[in-house]
VOGU-3710 file (C-alpha; in Angstrom, 3 decimals, decimal comma):
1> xxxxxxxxxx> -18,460/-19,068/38,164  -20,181/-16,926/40,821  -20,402/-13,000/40,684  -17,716/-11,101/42,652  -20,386/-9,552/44,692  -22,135/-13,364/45,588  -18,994/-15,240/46,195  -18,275/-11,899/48,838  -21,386/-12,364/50,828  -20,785/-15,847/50,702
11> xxxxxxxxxx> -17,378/-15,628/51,930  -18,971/-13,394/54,918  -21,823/-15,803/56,080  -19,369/-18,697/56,243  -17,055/-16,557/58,408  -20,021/-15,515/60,733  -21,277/-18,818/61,130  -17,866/-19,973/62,233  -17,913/-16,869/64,546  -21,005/-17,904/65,707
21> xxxxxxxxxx> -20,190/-21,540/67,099  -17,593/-20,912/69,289  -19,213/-18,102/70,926  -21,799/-20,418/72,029  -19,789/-23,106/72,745  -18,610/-20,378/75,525  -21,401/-19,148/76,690  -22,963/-22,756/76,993  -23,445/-22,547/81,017  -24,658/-19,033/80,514
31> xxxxxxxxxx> -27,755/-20,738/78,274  -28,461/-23,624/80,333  -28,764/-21,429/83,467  -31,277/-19,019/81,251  -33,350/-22,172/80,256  -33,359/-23,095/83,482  -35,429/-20,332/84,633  -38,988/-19,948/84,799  -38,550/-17,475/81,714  -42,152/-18,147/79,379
41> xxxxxxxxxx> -41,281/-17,016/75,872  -44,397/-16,724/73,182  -43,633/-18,589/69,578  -44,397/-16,412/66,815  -47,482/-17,637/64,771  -48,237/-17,114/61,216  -52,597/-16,287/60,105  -52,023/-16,296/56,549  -50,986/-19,830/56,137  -54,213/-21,345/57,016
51> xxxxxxxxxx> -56,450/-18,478/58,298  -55,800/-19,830/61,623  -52,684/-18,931/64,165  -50,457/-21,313/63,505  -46,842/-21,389/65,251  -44,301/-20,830/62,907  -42,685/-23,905/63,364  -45,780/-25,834/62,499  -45,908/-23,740/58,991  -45,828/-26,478/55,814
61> xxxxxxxxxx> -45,998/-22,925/53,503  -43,272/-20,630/52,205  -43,960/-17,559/54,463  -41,969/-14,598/55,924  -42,879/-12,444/58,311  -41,608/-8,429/58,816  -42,223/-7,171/61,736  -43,407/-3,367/62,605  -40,180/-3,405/65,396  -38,337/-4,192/62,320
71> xxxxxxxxxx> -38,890/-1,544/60,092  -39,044/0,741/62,948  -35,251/-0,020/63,764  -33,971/0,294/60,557  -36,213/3,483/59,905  -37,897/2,098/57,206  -40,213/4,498/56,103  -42,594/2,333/53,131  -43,490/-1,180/52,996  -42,528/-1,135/49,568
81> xxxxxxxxxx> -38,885/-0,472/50,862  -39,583/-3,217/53,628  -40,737/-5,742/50,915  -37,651/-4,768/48,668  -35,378/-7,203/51,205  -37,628/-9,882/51,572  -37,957/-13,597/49,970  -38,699/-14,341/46,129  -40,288/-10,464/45,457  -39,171/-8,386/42,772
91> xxxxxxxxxx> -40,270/-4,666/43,846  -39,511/-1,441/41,419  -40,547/1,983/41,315  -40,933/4,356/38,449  -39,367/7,352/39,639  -39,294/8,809/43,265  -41,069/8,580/46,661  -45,204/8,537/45,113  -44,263/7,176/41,927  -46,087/3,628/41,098
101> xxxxxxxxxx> -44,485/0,632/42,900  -44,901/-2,919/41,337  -44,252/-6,237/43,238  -44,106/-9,082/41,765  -43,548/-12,822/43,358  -42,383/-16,388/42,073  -42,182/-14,936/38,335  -45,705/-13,943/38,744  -46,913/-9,736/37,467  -48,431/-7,459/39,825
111> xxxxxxxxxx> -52,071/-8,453/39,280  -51,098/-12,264/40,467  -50,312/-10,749/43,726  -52,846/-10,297/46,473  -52,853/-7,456/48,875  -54,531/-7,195/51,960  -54,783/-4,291/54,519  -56,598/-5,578/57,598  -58,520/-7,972/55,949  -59,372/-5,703/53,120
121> xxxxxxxxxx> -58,393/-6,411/49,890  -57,085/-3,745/48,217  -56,158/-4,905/44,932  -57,650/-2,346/42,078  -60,800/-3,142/40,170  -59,914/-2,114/36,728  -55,824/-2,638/37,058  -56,131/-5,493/39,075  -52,887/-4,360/40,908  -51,821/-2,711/44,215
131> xxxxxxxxxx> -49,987/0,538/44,194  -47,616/0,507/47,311  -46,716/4,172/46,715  -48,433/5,578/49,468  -48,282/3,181/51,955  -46,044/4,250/55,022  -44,888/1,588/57,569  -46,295/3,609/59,975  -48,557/2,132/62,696  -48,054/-1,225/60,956
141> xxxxxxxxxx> -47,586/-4,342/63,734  -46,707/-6,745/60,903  -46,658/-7,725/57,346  -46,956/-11,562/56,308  -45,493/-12,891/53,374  -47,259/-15,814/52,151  -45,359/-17,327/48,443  -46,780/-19,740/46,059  -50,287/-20,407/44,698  -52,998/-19,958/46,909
151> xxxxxxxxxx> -56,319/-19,810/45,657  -57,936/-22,018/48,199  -57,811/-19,845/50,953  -57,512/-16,536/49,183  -59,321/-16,783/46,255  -58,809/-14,656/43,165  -55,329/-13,106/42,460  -53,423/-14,960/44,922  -51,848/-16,970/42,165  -48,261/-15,303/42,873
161> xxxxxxxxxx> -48,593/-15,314/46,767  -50,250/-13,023/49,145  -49,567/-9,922/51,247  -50,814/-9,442/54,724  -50,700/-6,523/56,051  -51,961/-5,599/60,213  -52,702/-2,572/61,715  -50,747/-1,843/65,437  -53,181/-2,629/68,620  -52,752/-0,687/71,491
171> xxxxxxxxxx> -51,271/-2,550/74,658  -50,293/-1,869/78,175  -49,850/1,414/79,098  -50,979/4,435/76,894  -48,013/5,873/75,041  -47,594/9,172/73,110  -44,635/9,541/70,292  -43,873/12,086/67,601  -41,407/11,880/65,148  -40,024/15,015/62,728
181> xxxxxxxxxx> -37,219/13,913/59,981  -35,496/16,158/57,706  -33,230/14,964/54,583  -32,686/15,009/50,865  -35,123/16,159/48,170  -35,898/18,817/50,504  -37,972/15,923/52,380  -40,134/16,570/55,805  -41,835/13,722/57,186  -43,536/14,280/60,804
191> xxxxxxxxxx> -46,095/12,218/62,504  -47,874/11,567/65,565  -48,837/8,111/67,181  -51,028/7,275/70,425  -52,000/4,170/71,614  -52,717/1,972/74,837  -55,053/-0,238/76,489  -57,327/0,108/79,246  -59,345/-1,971/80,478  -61,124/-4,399/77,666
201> xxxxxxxxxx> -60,621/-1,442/75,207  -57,642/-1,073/73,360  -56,459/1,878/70,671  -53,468/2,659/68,498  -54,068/5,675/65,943  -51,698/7,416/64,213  -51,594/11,018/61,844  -48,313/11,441/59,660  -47,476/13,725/56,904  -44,751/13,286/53,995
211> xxxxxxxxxx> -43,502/16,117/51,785  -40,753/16,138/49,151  -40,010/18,569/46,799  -36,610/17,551/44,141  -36,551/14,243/42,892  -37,332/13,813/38,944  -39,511/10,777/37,859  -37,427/10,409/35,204  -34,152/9,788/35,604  -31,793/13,389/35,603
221> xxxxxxxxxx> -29,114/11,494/33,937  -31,398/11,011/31,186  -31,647/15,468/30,489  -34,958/15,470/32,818  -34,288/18,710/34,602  -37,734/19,426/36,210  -37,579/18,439/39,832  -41,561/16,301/40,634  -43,268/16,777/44,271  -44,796/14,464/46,629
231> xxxxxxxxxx> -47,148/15,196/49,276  -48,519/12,199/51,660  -51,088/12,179/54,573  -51,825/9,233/56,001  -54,170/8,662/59,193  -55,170/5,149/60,793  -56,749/3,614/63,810  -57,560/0,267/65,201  -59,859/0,342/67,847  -60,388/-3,239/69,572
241> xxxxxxxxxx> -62,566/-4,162/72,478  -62,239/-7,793/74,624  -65,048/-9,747/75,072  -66,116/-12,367/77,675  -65,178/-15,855/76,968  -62,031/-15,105/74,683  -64,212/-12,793/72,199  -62,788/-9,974/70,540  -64,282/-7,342/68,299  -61,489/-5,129/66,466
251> xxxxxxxxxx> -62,500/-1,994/63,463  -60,123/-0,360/61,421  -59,387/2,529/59,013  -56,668/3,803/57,174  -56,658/6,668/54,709  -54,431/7,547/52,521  -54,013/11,115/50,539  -51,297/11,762/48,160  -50,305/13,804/44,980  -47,523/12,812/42,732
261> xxxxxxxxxx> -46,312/14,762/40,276  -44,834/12,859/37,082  -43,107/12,798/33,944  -44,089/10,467/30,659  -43,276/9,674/27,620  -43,084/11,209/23,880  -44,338/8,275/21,426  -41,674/6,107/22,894  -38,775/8,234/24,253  -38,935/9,292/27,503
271> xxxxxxxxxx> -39,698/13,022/28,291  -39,918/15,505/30,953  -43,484/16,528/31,814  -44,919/19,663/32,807  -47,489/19,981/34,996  -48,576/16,190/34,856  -49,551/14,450/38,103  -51,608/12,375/40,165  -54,138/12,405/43,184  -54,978/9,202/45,201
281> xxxxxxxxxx> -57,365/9,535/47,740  -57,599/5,697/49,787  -60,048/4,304/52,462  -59,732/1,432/53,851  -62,342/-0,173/56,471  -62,954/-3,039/58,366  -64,544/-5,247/61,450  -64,060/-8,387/62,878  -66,093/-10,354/65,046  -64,276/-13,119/67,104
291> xxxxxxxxxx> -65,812/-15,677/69,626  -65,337/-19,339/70,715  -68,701/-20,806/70,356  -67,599/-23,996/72,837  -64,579/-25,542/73,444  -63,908/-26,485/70,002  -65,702/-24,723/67,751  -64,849/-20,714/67,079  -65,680/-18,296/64,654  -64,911/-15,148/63,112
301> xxxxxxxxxx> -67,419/-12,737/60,649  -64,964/-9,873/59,045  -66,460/-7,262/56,963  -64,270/-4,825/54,981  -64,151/-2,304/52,570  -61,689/-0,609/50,711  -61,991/2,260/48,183  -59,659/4,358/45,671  -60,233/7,783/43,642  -57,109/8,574/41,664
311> xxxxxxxxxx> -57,526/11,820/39,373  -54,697/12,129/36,856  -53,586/15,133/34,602  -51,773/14,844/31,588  -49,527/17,954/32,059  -49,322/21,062/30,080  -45,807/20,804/28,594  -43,724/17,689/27,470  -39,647/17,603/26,198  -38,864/14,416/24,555
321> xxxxxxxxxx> -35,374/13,741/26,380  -33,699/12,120/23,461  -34,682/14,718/20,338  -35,252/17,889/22,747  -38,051/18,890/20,782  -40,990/20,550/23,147  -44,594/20,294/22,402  -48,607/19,596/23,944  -48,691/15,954/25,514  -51,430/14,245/24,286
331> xxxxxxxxxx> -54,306/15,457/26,438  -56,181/13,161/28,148  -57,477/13,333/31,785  -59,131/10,789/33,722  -60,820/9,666/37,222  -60,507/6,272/38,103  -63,052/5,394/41,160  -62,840/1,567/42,437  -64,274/-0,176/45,600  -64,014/-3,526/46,972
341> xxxxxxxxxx> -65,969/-5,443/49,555  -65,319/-8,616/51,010  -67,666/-10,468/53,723  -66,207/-13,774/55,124  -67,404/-15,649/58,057  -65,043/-18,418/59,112  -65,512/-21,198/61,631  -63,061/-23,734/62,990  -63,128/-27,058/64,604  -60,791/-28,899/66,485
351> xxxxxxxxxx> -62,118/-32,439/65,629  -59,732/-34,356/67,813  -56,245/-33,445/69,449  -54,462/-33,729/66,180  -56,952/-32,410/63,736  -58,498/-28,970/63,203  -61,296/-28,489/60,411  -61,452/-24,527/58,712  -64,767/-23,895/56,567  -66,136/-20,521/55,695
361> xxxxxxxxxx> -68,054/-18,409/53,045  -66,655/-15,422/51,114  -68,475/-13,111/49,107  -66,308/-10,358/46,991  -67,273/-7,625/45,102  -65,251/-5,303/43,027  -66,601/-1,944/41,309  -64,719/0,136/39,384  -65,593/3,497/37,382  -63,769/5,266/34,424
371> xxxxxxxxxx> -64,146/8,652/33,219  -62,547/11,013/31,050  -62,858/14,160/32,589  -61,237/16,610/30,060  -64,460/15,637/27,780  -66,890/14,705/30,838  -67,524/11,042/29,500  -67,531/7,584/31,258  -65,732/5,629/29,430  -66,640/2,794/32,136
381> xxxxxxxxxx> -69,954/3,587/33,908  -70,083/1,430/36,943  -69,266/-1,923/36,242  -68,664/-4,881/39,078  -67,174/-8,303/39,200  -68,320/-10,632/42,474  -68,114/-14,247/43,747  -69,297/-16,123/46,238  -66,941/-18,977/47,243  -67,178/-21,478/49,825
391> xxxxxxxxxx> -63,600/-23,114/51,294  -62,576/-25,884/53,457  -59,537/-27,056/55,160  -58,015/-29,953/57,604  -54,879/-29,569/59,253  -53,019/-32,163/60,546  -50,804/-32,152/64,112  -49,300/-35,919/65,110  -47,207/-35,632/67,970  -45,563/-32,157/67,029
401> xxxxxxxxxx> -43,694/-33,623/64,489  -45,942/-34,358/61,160  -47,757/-31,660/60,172  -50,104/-31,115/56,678  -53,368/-29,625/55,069  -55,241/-30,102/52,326  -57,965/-27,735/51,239  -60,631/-27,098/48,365  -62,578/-24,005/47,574  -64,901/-23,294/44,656
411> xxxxxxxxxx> -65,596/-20,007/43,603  -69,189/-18,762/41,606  -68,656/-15,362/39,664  -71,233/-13,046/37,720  -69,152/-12,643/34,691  -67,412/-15,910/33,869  -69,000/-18,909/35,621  -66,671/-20,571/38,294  -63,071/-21,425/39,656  -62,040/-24,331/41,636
421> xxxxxxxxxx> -58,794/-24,615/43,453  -57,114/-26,739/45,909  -54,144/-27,049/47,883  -52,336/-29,499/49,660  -49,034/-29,354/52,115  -46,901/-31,734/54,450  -43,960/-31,120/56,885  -41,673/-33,064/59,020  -39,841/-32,292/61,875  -37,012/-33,599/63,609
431> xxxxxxxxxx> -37,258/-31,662/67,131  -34,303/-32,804/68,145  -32,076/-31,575/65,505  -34,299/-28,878/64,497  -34,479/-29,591/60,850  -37,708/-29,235/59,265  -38,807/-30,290/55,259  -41,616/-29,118/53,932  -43,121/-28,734/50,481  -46,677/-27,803/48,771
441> xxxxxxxxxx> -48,554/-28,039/45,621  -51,357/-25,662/45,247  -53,478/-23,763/42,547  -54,422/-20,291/41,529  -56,514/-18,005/39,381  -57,001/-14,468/38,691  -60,378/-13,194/37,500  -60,534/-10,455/34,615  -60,692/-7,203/35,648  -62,839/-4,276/34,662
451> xxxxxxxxxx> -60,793/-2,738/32,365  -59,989/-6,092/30,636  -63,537/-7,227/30,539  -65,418/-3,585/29,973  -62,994/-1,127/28,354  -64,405/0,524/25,197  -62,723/-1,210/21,997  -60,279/-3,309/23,890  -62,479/-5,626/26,794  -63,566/-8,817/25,883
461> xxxxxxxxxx> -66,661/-10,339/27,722  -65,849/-13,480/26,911  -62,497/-13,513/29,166  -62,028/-16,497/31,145  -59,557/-16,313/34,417  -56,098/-16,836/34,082  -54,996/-19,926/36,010  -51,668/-21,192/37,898  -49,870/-24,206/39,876  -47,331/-24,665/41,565
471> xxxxxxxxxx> -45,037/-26,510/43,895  -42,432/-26,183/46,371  -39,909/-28,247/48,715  -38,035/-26,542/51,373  -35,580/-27,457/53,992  -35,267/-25,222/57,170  -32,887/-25,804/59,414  -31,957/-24,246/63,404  -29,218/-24,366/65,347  -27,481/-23,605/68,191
481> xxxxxxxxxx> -30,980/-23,124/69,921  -32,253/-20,931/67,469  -29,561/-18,703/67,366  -29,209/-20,063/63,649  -31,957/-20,371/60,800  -31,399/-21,466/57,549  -33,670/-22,250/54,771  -33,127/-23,659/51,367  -36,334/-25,162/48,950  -37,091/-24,960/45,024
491> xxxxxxxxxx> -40,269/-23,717/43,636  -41,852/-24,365/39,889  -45,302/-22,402/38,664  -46,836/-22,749/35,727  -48,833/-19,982/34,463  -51,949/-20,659/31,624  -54,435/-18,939/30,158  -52,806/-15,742/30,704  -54,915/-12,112/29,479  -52,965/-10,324/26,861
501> xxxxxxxxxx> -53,704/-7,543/24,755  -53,511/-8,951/21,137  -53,746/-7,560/17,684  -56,457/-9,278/15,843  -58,571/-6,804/13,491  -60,462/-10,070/12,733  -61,665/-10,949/16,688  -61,151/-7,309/18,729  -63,832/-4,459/18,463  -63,192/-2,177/14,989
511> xxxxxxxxxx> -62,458/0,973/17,103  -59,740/-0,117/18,962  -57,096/-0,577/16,483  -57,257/-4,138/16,216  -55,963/-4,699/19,646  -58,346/-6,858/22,858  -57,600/-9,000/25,529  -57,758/-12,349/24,633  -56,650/-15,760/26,879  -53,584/-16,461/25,109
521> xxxxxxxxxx> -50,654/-16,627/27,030  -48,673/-19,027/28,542  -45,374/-18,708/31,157  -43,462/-20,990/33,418  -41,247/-19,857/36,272  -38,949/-22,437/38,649  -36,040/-21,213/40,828  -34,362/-21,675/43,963  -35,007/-19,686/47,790  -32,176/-19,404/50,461
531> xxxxxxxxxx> -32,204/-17,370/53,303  -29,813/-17,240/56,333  -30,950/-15,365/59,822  -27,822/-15,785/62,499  -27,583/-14,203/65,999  -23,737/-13,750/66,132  -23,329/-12,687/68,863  -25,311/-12,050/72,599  -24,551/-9,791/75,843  -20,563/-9,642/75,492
541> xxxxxxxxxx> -18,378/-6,262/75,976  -19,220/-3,772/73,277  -21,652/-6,049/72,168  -25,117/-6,265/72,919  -26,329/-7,908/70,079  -24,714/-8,633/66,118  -27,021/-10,274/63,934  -27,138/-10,816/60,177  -29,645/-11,462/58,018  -29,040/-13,165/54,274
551> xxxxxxxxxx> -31,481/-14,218/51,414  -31,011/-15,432/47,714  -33,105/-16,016/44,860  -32,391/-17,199/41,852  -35,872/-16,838/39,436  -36,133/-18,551/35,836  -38,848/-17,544/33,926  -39,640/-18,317/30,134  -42,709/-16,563/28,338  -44,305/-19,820/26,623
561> xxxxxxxxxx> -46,943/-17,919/24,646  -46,204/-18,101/21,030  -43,159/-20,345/21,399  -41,331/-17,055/22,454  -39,146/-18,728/25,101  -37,865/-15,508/26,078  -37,937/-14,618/29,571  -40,596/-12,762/31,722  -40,294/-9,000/31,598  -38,659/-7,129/34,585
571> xxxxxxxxxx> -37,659/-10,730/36,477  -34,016/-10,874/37,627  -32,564/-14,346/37,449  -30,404/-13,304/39,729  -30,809/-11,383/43,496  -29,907/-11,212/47,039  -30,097/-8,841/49,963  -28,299/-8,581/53,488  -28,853/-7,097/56,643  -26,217/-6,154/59,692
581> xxxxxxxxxx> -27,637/-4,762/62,956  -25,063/-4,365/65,496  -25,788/-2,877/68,803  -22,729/-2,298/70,784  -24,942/-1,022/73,894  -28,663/-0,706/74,749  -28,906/2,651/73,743  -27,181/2,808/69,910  -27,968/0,520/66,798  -26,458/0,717/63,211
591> xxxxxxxxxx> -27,782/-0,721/60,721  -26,388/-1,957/57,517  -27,989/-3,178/54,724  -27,724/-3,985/50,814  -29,122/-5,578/47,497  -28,573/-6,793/44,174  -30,740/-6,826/41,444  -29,232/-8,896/38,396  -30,002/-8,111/34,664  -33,366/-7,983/33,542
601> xxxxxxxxxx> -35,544/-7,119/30,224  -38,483/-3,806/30,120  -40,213/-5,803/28,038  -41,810/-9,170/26,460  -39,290/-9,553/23,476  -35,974/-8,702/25,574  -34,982/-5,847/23,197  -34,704/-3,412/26,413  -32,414/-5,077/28,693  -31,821/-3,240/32,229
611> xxxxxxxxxx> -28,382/-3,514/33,878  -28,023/-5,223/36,938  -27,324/-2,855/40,130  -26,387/-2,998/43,957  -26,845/-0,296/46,835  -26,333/0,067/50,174  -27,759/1,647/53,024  -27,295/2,386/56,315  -29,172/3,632/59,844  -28,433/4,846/63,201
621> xxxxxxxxxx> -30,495/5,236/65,889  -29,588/6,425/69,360  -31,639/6,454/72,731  -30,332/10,021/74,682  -32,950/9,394/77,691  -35,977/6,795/77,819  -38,051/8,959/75,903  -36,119/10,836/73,087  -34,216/9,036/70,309  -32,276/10,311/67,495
631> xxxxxxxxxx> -31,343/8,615/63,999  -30,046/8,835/60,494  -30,119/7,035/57,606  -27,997/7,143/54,517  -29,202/5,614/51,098  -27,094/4,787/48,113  -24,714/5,470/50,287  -21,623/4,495/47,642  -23,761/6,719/44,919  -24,756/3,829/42,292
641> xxxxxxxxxx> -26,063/4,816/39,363  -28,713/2,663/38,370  -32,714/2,117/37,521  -35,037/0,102/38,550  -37,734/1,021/35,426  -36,118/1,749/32,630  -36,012/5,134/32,386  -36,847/6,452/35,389  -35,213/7,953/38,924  -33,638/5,994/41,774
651> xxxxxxxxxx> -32,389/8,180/44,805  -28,687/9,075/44,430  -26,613/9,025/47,467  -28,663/10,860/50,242  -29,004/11,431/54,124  -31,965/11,915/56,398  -32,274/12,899/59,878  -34,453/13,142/62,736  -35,824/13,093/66,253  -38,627/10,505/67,758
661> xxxxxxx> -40,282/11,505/71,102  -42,714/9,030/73,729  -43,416/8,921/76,605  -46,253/6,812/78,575  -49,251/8,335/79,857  -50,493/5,782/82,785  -54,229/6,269/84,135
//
């Protein structure tokens, strides 16, 4: 028997797909006369897939794509909360706005997930994880969702799926907008943006800054009474020149600046911290070079760096939460300094009509730095992992309708020897009902990191990667000329020769308690994916536009080291996510949107089960004149208690407010 909750939003879809039909079925000569005119309408296209722009339709991969217009309407002010609705992704935060963010996908951990900012990779050196806690959506055009294994294009980490995240480029006429915003937690957020085009040069840069004063790490209804800070500046540009013959050079930069303060733990109770915090300082850089060599042969050289200080104080006063007893936390500060490069220079070749070749070379280097500051050691002086890898891929086209790849890429590293993946997909579809089945079977690994490999008394040398598969078969379905997409597919992964930290006084270094990383572990995931997007309803009195957006995921995972068969820590089996946007004229949108997380465990041995939540929130924006708009947005808005980490903060019910000015500037 389904949960109340489920069987609701069920109940809704089914309604709104009944709504949907006969609203077309009037406004049939409406549509025909629209297709009849001379009306040229661009198909989206998906990069990550196959490195190449592929239209989405053509996609054999499990991929999702949120779009900068997106967030922007709802007021979305992280990609963290933008990934939070998407497909198959399990994203919690410890605490407030700065706090860590993980996100996890297809039963995979943090470190199986790769993250790229404009070709960048920005995955950490010695964690092996992203942090989304200071990434604003700001000045982002898109972020592509890309599920499954997929080593052979991406290469290490990628076993989970990958993240693709684009800068905005500047188009058409130069524009100017400001935003200020006022809310909750005695937050101020306020920003500036410019961009445009002129010419073969184009620009979008943008300066915003994020300050919040009230919101505890740990969660208030746990005794935490100290309020922890966040301060964010963020600055980017992408500057982007076109060159003759369909060339294109683009460079970008992002930096990122925040401090966090935070709150800990007492042996094992949680505790409110005095005093303790962090300071991220992140670059990001890269270039692209893109040119058609002749008619069928292109390619493109991107070179990109990304870097990451993060200083961290322990705090100067700690108050275990569940004794009350106040003492020293254990003192220990440390600066953590990583960098990664990646070079890759790609080159594609359309064979024949129905065939396109992709080969390239990657080289990837990862450096990473560890000192204890409050005693002036280096714990980890300036240690790097790097590959080189070469790749290659054929897609297949016949007649529009039978689409595939199949790929292979072998990987050479300095501190393990190498990695070989491959990855193969097929699709079918029937254009004139618009159904579409797909499926894939790839492979994945992640290389050790830093810490795991170097880390006094704890790395092993010795560490092979960990390695994955995985499959997946999908259905997608549109109708009523895409006014209605639906998706349904399974996916199974199989993770091996997982890195765990094991106690073996016999094996592991004598200082470090008897506990090392060792290639032990073992997991499986398999679940089901079903999404729903439906344009209700187009151009009628009072309403402009109603759509609804609807996903599920259901997510079994078993740990198989050890014969455990318990299930992965901090996977739901169990969540959905919904979104209304109704626009009763062209000047006013509300939003509505919610979640559900089902019940989950903190940890490996499911002795710290979490209780499954849902929230709701909701946004307004309104359009007074061309160039000033007003909004609001409410979260928690029905005041659920709940956590996302055990332990720690979630906001309670809480408004924001503000103003967003723009206006062109044509030369």
């Amino acid at each position: 028997m389904c949960q109340v909750s489920v069987c609701l939003v069920i109940r809704v879809l089914i309604l709104v797909i009944g709504l949907a039909v006969p609203v077309q079925t009037v406004r049939a000569q409406e549509v025909a006369m629209a297709e009849s005119s001379e009306v040229i309408e661009t198909q989206e296209v998906v990069v990550s897939a196959t490195k190449t722009e592929t239209p989405i339709r053509e996609v054999t991969s499990a991929v999702e794509v949120i779009s900068g217009e997106q967030m922007q309407q709802r007021k979305v002010r992280t990609v963290a909360e933008a990934l939070r609705w998407a497909q198959g992704m399990a994203v919690f935060q410890s605490g407030g706005p700065g706090t860590n963010v993980d996100v996890r996908m297809r039963g995979g951990t943090p470190e199986q997930t790769l993250v790229l900012i404009d070709g960048a990779i920005v995955n950490s050196a010695t964690l092996g994880t992203y942090d989304f806690a200071n990434l604003t959506s700001d000045n982002i055009e898109r972020i592509e969702i890309l599920r499954g294994s997929q080593g052979m294009m991406w290469g290490s980490d990628a076993m989970g799926g990958v993240i693709n995240i684009t800068t905005k480029r500047g188009r058409e006429t130069p524009n100017v907008s400001g935003f200020a915003e006022y809310g909750s937690f005695n937050t101020i957020r306020e920003g500036a943006t410019v961009s445009g085009k002129k010419g073969p040069v184009d620009v979008a840069a943008s300066l915003t800054r994020w300050d919040t004063a009230s919101f505890s790490a740990i969660n208030y209804r746990r005794g935490a009474s100290e309020r922890d800070g966040f301060h964010n500046w963020q600055g980017s540009v992408r500057l982007g020149v076109d060159l003759p013959k369909d060339g294109r050079l683009d460079f970008n930069f992002r930096w990122m600046d925040g401090i966090t303060n935070l709150d800990g733990f007492a042996f094992t109770d949680p505790a409110d911290v005095l005093g303790a915090k962090t300071q991220s300082k992140q670059h990001v850089f890269s270039g692209s070079y893109m040119q058609p060599i002749t008619d069928w042969w292109s390619q493109k050289l991107t070179l990109a760096r990304a870097t990451d200080n993060l200083v961290t104080s322990s705090g100067t006063l700690q108050r275990n939460l569940v004794t009350g007893f106040e003492d020293t936390p254990f003192a220990f500060n440390s600066e953590i300094s990583t960098t990664s490069n990646r070079i890759e220079w790609q080159h594609d070749f359309q064979v024949a009509k129905p065939v396109m070749l992709t080969a390239g070379y990657q080289f990837r280097e990862q450096l990473g730095e560890f000192v204890d500051t409050l005693n002036g050691t280096s714990l980890i002086p300036n240690k790097g992992v790097s590959s080189n890898a070469g790749f290659a891929e054929a897609k297949l086209n016949l007649w529009d309708r039978l689409f595939g790849t199949a790929g292979i890429r072998q990987d050479e590293y300095n501190v393990f020897g190498s990695a070989t993946t491959y990855r193969v997909t097929a699709g079918y579809l029937v254009k004139e009902t618009g159904t579409k089945l797909r499926g894939s079977y790839g492979t994945g690994f992640r290389a050790p990191t830093i810490n795991q490999l170097f880390f006094p008394d704890f790395g092993n040398p010795n560490l092979k990667p960990e390695k994955s598969k995985g499959l997946d078969i999908a259905l997608d379905q549109s109708l009523f000329n895409d006014r209605v997409l639906l998706s349904a597919g399974y996916f199974w992964t199989r993770y091996q020769n997982l890195i765990l930290s094991v106690f073996d006084p016999a094996g592991c270094p004598p200082g470090g308690f008897g506990f090392c990383a060792q290639n032990i572990g073992a997991a499986r995931a398999d679940g089901l994916e079903a999404s729903a997007k439906i344009q209700v309803v187009r151009d009628r009195p009072w309403i402009k536009s109603l759509d609804v957006q609807f996903q599920y995921t259901y997510t079994n995972t078993e740990n198989l080291t050890d014969n455990a068969n318990t299930r992965l820590p901090k996977w739901p089996l169990h969540q959905w996510s919904t979104i209304v946007s109704y626009q009763p004229v062209e000047s006013f949108r509300a939003n509505l949107e919610g979640r559900y997380i089902g019940q989950r465990f903190n940890d490996t041995f499911n002795d710290q089960p979490i209780s499954s939540f849902y929230v709701w929130n909701a946004s307004a924006t309104y359009d007074v004149s061309k160039s000033v708009q007003i909004y609001g947005r409410a979260d928690n808005i029905f005041g659920r208690r709940y956590e996302e980490v055990l332990y720690f903060g979630t906001p309670i019910k809480s408004i924001f407010g503000g103003v967003r000015i723009n206006f062109d500037v044509p030369l």
